[in-house]
C-alpha positions as CSV (number, residue, x, y, z in Angstrom):
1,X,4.1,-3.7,-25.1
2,X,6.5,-2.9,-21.9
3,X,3.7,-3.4,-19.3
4,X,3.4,-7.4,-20.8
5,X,7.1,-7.5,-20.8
6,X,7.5,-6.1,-17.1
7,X,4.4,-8.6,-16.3
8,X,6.1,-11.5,-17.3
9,X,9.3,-11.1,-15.9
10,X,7.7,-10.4,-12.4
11,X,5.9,-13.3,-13.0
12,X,9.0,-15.5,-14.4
13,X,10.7,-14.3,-11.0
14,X,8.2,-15.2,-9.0
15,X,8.1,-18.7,-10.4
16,X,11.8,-19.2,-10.6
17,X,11.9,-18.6,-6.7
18,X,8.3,-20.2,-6.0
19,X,6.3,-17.5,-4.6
20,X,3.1,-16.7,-5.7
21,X,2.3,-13.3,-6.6
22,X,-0.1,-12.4,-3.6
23,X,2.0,-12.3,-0.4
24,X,1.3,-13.8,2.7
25,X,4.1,-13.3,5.3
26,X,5.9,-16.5,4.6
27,X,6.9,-15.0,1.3
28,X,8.2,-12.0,1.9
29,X,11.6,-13.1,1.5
30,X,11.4,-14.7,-1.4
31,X,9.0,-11.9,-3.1
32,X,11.3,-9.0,-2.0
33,X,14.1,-10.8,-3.9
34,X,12.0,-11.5,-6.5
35,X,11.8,-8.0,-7.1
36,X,15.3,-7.2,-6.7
37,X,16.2,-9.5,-9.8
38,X,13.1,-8.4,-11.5
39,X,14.5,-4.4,-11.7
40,X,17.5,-6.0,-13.5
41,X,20.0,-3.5,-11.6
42,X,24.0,-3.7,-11.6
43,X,24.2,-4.7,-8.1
44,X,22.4,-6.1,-5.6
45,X,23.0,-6.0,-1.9
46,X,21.5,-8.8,0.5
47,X,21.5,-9.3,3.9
48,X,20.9,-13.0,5.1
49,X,19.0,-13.9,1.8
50,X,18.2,-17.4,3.1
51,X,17.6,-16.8,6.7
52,X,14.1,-17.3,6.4
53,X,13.5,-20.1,3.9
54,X,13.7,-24.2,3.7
55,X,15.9,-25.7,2.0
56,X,14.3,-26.3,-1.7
57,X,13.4,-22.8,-1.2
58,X,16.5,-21.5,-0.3
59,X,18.0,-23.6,-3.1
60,X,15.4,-21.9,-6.1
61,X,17.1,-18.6,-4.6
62,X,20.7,-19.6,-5.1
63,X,19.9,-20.8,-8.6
64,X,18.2,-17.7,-9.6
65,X,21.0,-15.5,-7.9
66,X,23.7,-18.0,-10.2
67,X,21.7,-16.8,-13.4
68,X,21.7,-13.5,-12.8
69,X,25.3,-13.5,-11.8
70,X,25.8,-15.2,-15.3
71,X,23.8,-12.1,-17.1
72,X,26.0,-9.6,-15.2
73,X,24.7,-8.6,-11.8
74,X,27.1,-8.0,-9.1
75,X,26.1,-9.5,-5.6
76,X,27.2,-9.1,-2.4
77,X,25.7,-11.1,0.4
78,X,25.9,-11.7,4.1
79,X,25.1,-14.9,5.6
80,X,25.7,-17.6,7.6
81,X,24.4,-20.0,5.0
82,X,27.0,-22.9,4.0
83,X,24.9,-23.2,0.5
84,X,26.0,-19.6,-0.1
85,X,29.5,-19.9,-0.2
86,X,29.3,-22.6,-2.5
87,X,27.9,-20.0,-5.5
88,X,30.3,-18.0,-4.2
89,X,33.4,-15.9,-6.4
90,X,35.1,-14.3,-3.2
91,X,34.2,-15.0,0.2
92,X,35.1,-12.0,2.8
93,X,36.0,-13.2,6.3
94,X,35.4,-10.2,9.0
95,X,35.9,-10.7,12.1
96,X,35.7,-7.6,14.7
97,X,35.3,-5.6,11.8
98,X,38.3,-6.3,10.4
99,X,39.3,-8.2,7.1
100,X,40.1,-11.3,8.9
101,X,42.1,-13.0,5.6
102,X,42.3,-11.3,2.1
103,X,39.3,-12.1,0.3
104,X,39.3,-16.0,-0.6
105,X,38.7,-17.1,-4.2
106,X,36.2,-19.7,-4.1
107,X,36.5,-22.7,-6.3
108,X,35.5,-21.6,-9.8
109,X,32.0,-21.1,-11.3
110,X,30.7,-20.8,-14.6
111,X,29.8,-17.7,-15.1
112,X,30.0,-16.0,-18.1
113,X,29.2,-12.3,-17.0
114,X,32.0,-12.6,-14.1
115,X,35.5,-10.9,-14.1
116,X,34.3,-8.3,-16.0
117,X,33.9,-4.3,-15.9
118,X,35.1,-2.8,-12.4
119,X,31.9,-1.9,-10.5
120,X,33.0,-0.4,-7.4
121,X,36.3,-0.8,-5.1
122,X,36.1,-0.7,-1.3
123,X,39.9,0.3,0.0
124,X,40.8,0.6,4.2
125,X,37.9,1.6,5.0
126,X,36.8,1.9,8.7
127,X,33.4,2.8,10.5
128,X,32.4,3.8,14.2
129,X,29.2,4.0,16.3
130,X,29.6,6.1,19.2
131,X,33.8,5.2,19.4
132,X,33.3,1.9,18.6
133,X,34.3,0.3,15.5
134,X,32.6,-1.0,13.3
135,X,34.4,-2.1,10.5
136,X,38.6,-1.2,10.6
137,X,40.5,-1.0,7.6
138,X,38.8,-3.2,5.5
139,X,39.0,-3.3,1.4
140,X,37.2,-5.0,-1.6
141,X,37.1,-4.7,-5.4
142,X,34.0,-5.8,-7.1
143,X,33.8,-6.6,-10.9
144,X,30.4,-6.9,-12.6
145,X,29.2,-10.5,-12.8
146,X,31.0,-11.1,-9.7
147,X,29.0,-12.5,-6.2
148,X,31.1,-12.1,-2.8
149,X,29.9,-13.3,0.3
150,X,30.6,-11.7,3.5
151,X,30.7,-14.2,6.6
152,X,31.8,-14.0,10.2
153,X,29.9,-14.0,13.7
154,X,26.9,-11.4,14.3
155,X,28.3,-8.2,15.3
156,X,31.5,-8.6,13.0
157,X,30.7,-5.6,10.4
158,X,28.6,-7.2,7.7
159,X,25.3,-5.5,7.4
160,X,27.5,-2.0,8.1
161,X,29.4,-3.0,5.1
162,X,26.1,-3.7,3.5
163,X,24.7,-0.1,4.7
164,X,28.3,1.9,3.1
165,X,27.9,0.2,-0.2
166,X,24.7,1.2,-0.3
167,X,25.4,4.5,0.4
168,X,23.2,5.1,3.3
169,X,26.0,5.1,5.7
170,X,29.3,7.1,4.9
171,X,32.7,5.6,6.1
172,X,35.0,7.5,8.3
173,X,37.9,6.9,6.6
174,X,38.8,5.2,3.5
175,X,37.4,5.2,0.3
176,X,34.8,3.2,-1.7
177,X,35.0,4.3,-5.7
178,X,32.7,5.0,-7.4
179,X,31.1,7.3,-4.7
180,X,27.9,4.6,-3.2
181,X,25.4,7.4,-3.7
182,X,23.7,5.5,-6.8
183,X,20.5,6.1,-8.3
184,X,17.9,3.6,-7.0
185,X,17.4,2.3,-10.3
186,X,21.2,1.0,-10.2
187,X,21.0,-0.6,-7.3
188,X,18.4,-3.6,-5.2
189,X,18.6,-3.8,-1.4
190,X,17.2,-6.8,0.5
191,X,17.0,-6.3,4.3
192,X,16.7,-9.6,6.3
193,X,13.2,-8.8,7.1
194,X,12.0,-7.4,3.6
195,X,9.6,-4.0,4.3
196,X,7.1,-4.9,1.9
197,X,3.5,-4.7,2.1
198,X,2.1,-8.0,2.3
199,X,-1.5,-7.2,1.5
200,X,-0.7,-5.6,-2.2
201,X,1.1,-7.5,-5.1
202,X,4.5,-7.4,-6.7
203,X,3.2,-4.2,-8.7
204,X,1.3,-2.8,-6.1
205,X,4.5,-2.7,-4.0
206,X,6.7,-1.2,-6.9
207,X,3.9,1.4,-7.6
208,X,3.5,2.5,-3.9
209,X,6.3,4.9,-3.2
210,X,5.5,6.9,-6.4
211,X,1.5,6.2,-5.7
212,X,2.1,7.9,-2.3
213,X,4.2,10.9,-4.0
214,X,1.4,11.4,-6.3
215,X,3.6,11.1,-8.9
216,X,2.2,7.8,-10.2
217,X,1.4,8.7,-13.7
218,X,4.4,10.7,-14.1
219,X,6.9,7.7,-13.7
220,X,4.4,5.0,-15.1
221,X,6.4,4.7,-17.9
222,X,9.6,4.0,-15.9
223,X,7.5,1.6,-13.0
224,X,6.5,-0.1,-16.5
């Protein structure tokens, strides 16, 4: 039965961060998200999670991102959001793209699935747009379980971070281990403004890039 099992853990997801499962524009955030945890992948990047949301919103996120920590998953989020830090394992201080302290230990959390296996180890590693830096010499080890936050000012190197672990981007120097070029189904992305299609449903979003491809019944058992 793995299309009722993938049902109700969209649906459990979707409760846990209270969104509905039809999407008007408001819950986009929380939806996209929603389907990040759903996919149950090893790490999951986000990029101002709670931007977007109230408070008790905000706060259903937080708790949900807590459980999943607990199960395993390795965040690592950029924000601005005070709330954030306060889940937080390490917290990442950049400033002009550089590491502006060595990463901070935050007070401890319960969390049985951190300190675990190494997941991936970012060491001096710098990025430029045109000859200007992005991001100079700066390094971070991730373990699974773990969640690290990544503050400082707009501009400071966060979301270019985000873009290198992801793999999209490749530093200039430096190294991040294992190479960032993961198979999508190891790895969740959430863009500040998610790129989902507000009209269709959680499934009808997960279906669509393989439903364009024409491939739909080919990976239905994998969607499923």
């Amino acid at each position: 039965m793995p299309a009722v099992r993938h049902e109700r853990r969209t649906h459990a997801a979707l409760n846990a961060l209270g969104a509905r499962q039809a999407l008007p524009v408001g819950e986009l955030a929380r939806a996209a998200f929603a389907l990040a945890l759903t996919r149950r992948v090893p790490i999951v990047l986000a990029d101002e999670p709670t931007a977007e949301l109230d408070r008790a919103s905000a706060g259903a996120l937080l708790d949900a991102i807590h459980h999943s920590a607990n199960g395993g998953t390795t965040f690592v989020l950029a924000t601005h959001d005070e709330d954030v830090l306060g889940i937080a394992d390490h917290v990442v201080r950049l400033d002009r793209g550089r590491n502006a302290s060595e990463p901070e230990p935050a007070e401890p959390i319960a969390r049985s699935g951190a300190r675990g296996e190494a997941v991936v180890a970012v060491q001096h590693v710098t990025k430029s747009y045109a000859g200007v830096a992005a991001l100079s010499d700066v390094s971070l080890d991730l373990h699974a379980g773990e969640l690290a936050v990544l503050v400082g000012r707009s501009g400071s190197g966060k979301s270019t971070l985000l873009m290198l672990l992801g793999g999209w981007e490749a530093p200039d120097a430096g190294s991040i281990t294992p190479a960032p070029q993961r198979p999508w189904s190891e790895l969740a992305y959430v863009p500040q403004r998610p790129a989902l299609v507000p009209e269709l449903s959680v499934r009808e979003n997960i279906e669509l890039p393989a439903r364009l491809a024409g491939r739909l019944e080919e990976r239905r058992s994998r969607i499923e």
